[in-house]
mmCIF file of the C-alpha atoms, coordinates in Angstrom:
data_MODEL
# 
_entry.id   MODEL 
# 
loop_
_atom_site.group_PDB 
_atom_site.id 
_atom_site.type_symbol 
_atom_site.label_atom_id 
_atom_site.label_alt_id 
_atom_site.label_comp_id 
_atom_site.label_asym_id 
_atom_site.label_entity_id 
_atom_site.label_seq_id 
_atom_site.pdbx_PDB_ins_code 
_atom_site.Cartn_x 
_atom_site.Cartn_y 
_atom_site.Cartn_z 
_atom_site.occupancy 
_atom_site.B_iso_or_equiv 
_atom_site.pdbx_formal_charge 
_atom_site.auth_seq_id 
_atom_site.auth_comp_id 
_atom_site.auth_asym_id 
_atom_site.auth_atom_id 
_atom_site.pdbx_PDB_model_num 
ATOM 1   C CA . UNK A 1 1   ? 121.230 45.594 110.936 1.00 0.00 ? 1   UNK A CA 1 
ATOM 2   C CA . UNK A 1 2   ? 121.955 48.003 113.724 1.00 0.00 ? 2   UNK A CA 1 
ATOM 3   C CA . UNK A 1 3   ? 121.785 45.115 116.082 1.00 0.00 ? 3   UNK A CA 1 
ATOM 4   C CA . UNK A 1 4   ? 124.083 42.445 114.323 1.00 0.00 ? 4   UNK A CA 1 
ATOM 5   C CA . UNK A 1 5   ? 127.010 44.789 113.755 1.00 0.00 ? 5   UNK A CA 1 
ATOM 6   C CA . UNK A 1 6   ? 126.712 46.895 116.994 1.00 0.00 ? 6   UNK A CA 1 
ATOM 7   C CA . UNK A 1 7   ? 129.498 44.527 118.340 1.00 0.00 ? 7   UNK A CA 1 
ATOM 8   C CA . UNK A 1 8   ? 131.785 44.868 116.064 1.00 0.00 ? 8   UNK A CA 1 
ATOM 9   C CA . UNK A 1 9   ? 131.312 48.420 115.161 1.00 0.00 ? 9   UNK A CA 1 
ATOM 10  C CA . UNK A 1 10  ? 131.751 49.176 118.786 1.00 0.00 ? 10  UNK A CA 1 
ATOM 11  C CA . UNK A 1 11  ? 135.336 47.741 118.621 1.00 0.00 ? 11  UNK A CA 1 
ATOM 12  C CA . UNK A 1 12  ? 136.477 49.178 115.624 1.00 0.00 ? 12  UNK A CA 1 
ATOM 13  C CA . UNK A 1 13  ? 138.120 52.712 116.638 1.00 0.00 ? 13  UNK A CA 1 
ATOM 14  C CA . UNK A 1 14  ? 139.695 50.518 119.210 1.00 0.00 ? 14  UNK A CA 1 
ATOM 15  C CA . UNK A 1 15  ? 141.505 48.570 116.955 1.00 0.00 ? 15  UNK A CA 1 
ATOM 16  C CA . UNK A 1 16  ? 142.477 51.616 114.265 1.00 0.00 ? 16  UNK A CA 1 
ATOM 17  C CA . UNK A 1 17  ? 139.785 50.896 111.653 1.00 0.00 ? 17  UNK A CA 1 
ATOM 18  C CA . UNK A 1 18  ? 140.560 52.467 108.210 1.00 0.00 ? 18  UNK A CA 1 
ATOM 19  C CA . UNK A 1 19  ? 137.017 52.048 107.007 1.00 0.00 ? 19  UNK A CA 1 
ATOM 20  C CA . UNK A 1 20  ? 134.213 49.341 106.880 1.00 0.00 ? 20  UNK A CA 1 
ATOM 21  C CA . UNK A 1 21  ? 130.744 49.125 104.737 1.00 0.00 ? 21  UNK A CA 1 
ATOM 22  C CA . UNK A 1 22  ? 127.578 46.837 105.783 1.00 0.00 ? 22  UNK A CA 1 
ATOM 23  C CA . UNK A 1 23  ? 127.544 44.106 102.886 1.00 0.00 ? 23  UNK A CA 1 
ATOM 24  C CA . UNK A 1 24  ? 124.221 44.411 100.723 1.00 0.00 ? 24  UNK A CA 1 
ATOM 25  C CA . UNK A 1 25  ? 123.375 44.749 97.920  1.00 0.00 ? 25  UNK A CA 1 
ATOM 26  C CA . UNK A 1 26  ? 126.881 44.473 95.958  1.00 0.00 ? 26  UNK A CA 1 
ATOM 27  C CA . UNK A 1 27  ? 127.888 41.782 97.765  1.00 0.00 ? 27  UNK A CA 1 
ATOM 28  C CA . UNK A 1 28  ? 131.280 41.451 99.706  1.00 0.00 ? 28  UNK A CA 1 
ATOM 29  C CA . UNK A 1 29  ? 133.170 42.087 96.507  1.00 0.00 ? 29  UNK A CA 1 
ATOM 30  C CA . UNK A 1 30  ? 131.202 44.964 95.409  1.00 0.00 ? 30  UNK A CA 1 
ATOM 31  C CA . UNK A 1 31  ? 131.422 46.840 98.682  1.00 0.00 ? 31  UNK A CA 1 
ATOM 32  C CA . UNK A 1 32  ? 135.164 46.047 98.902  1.00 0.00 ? 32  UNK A CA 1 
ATOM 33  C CA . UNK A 1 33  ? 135.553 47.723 95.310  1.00 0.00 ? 33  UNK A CA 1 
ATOM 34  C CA . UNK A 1 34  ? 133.199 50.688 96.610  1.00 0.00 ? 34  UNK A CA 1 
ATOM 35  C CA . UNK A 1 35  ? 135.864 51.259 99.771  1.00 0.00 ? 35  UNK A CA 1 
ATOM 36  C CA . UNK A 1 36  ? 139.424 50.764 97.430  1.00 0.00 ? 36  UNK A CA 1 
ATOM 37  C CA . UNK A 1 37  ? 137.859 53.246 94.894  1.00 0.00 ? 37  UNK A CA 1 
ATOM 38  C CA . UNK A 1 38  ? 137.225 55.923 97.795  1.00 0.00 ? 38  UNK A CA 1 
ATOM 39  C CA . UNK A 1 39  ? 141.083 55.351 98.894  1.00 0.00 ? 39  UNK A CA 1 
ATOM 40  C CA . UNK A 1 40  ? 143.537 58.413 98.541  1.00 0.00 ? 40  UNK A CA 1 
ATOM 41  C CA . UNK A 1 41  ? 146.058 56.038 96.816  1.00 0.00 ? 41  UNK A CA 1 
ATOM 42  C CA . UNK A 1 42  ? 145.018 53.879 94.484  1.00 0.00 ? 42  UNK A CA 1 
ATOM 43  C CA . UNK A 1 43  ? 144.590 49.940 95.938  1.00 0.00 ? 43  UNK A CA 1 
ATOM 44  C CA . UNK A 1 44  ? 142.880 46.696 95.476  1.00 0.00 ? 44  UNK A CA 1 
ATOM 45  C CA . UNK A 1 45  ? 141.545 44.290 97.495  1.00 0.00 ? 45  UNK A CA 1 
ATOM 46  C CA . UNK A 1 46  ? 142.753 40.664 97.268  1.00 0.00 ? 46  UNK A CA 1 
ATOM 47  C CA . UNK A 1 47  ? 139.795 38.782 98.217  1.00 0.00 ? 47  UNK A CA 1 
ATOM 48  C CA . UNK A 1 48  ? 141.657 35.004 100.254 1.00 0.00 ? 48  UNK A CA 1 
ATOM 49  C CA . UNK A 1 49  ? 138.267 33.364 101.394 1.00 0.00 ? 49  UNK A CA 1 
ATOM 50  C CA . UNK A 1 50  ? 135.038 33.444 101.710 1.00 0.00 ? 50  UNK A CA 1 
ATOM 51  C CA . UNK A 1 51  ? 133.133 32.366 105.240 1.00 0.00 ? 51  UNK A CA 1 
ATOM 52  C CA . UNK A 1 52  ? 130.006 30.555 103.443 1.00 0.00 ? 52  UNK A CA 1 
ATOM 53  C CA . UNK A 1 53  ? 127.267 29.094 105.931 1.00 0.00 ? 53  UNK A CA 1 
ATOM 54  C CA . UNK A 1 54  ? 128.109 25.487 105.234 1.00 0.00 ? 54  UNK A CA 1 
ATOM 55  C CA . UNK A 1 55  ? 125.630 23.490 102.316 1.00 0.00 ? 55  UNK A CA 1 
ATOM 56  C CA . UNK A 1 56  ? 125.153 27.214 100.961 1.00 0.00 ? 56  UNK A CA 1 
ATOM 57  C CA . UNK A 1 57  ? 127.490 26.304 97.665  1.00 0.00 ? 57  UNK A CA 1 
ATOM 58  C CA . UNK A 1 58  ? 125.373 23.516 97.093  1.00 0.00 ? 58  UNK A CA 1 
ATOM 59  C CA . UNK A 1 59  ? 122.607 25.103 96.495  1.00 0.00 ? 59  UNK A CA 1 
ATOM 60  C CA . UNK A 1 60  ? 124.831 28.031 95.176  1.00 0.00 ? 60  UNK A CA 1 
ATOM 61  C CA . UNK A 1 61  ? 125.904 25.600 91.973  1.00 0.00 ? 61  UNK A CA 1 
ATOM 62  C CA . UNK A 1 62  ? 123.075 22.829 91.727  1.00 0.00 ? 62  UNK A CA 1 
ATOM 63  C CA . UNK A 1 63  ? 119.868 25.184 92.079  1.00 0.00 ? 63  UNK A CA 1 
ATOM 64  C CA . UNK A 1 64  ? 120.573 28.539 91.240  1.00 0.00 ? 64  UNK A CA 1 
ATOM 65  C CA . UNK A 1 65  ? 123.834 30.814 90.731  1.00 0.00 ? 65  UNK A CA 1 
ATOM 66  C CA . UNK A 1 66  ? 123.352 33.872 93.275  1.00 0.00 ? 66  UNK A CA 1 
ATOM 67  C CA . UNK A 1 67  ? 127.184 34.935 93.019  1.00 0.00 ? 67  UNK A CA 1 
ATOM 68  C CA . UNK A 1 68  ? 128.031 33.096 95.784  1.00 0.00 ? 68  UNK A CA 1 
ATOM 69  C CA . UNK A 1 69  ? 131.316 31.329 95.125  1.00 0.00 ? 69  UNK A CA 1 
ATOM 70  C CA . UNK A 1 70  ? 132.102 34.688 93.440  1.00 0.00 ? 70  UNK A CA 1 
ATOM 71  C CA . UNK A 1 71  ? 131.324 37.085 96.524  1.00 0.00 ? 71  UNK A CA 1 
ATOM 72  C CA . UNK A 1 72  ? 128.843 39.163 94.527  1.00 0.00 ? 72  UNK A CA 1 
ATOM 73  C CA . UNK A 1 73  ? 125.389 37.719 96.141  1.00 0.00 ? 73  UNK A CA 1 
ATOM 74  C CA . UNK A 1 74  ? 123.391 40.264 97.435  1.00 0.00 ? 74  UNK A CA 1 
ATOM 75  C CA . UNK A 1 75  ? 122.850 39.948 100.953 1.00 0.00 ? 75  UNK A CA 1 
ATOM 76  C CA . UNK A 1 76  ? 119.508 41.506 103.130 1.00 0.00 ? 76  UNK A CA 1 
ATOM 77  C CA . UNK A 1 77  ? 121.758 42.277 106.291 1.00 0.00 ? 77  UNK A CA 1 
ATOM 78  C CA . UNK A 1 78  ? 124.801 41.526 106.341 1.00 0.00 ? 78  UNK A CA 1 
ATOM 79  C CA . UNK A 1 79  ? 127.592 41.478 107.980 1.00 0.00 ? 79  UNK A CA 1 
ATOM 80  C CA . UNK A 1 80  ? 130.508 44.746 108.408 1.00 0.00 ? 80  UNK A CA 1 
ATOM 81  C CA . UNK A 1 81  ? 133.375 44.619 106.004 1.00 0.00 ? 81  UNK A CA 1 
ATOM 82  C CA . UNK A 1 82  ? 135.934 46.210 108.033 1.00 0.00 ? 82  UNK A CA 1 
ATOM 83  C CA . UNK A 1 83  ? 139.261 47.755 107.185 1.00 0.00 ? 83  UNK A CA 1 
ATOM 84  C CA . UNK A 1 84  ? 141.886 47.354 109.682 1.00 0.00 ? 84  UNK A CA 1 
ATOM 85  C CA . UNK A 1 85  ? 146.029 47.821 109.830 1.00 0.00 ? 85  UNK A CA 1 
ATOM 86  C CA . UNK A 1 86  ? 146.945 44.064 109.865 1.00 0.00 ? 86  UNK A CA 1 
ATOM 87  C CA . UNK A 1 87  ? 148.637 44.236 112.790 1.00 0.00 ? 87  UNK A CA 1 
ATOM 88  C CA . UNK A 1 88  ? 145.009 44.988 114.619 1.00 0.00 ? 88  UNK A CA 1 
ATOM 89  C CA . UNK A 1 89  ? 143.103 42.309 112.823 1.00 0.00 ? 89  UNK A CA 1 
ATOM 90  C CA . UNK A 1 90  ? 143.736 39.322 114.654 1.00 0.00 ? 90  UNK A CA 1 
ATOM 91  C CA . UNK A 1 91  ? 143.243 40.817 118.035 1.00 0.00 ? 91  UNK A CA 1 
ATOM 92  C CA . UNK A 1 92  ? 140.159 42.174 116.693 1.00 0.00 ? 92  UNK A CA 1 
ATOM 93  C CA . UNK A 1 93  ? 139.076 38.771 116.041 1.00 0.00 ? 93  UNK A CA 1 
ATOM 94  C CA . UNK A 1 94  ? 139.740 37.603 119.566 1.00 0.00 ? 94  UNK A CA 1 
ATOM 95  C CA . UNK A 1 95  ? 138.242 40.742 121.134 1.00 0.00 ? 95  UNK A CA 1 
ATOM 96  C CA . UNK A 1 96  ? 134.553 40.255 119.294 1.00 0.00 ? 96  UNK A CA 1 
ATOM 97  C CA . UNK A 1 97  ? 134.711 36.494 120.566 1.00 0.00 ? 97  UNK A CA 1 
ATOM 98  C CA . UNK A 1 98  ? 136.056 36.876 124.008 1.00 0.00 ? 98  UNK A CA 1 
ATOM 99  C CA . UNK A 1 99  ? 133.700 39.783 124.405 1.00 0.00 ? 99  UNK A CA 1 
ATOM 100 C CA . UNK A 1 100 ? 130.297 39.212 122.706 1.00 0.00 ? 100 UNK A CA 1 
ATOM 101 C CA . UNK A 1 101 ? 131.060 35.180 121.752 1.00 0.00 ? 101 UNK A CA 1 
ATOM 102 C CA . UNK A 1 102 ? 130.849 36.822 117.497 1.00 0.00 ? 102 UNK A CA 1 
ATOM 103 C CA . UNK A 1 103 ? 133.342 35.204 114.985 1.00 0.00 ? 103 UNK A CA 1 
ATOM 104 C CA . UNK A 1 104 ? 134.599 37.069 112.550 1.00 0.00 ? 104 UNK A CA 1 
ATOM 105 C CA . UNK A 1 105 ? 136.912 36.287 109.828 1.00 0.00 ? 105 UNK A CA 1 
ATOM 106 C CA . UNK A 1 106 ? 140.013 37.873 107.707 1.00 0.00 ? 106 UNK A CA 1 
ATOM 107 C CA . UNK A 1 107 ? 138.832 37.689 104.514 1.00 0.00 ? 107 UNK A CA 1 
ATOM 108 C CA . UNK A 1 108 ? 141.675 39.225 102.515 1.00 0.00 ? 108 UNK A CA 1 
ATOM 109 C CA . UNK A 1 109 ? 144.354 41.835 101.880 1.00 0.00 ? 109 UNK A CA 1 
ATOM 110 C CA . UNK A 1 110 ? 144.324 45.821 100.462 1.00 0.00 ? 110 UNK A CA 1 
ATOM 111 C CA . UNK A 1 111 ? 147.098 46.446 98.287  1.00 0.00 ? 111 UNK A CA 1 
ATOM 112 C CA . UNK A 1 112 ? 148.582 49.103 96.296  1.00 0.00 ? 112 UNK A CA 1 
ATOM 113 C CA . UNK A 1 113 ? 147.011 48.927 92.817  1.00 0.00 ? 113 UNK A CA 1 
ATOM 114 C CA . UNK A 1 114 ? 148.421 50.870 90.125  1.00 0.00 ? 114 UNK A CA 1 
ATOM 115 C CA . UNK A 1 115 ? 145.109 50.557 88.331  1.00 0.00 ? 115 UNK A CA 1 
ATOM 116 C CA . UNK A 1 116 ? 142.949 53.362 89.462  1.00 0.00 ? 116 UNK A CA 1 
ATOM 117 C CA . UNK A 1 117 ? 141.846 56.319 87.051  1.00 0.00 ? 117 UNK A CA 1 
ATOM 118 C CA . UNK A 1 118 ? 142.688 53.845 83.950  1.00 0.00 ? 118 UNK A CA 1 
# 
């Protein structure tokens, strides 16, 4: 794990990072609740894609339902979920592929959530 998120965990104070979690065993969407609940105002995160290896939902609907589709498959080593001002995202994006040739994708939005302690 150490070794496929060095790159992008090297660049993150660079580009402000708020906060970021390996995904595992919750899944992207379980991770990204564990990091809004931890917030000091109450937020959500609005999930806009998914970056699937491609044939993965195939197998995700036709053979067996891992969560996939639903972001709550639990991964071995995944990736970093990363929180970062918007502003910073997109040149964080170009700075892990000009730099280590690692793509990385915006996967959604935090916002203000009125829902926390309910």
């Amino acid at each position: 794990m150490a070794t496929l998120n060095m790159h992008a965990a090297s660049l993150m104070k660079k580009h402000g990072a708020h906060g970021a979690t390996d995904i595992t065993g919750f899944g992207v969407r379980g991770h990204a609740g564990n990091l809004c609940a931890v917030q000091k105002e109450p937020v959500d995160f609005v999930f806009k894609r998914y970056p699937i290896i491609r044939g993965m939902h195939i197998i995700n609907n036709e053979a067996f339902d891992f969560g996939l589709m639903k972001g709550t498959s639990a991964e071995t080593s995944g990736g970093l979920l990363i929180m970062l001002p918007e502003a910073a995202a997109q040149d964080f994006k170009d700075d892990l592929w000009q730099q280590f040739g690692q793509r990385s994708w915006i996967v959604g939005d935090v916002v203000p959530s009125d829902s926390m302690g309910k």
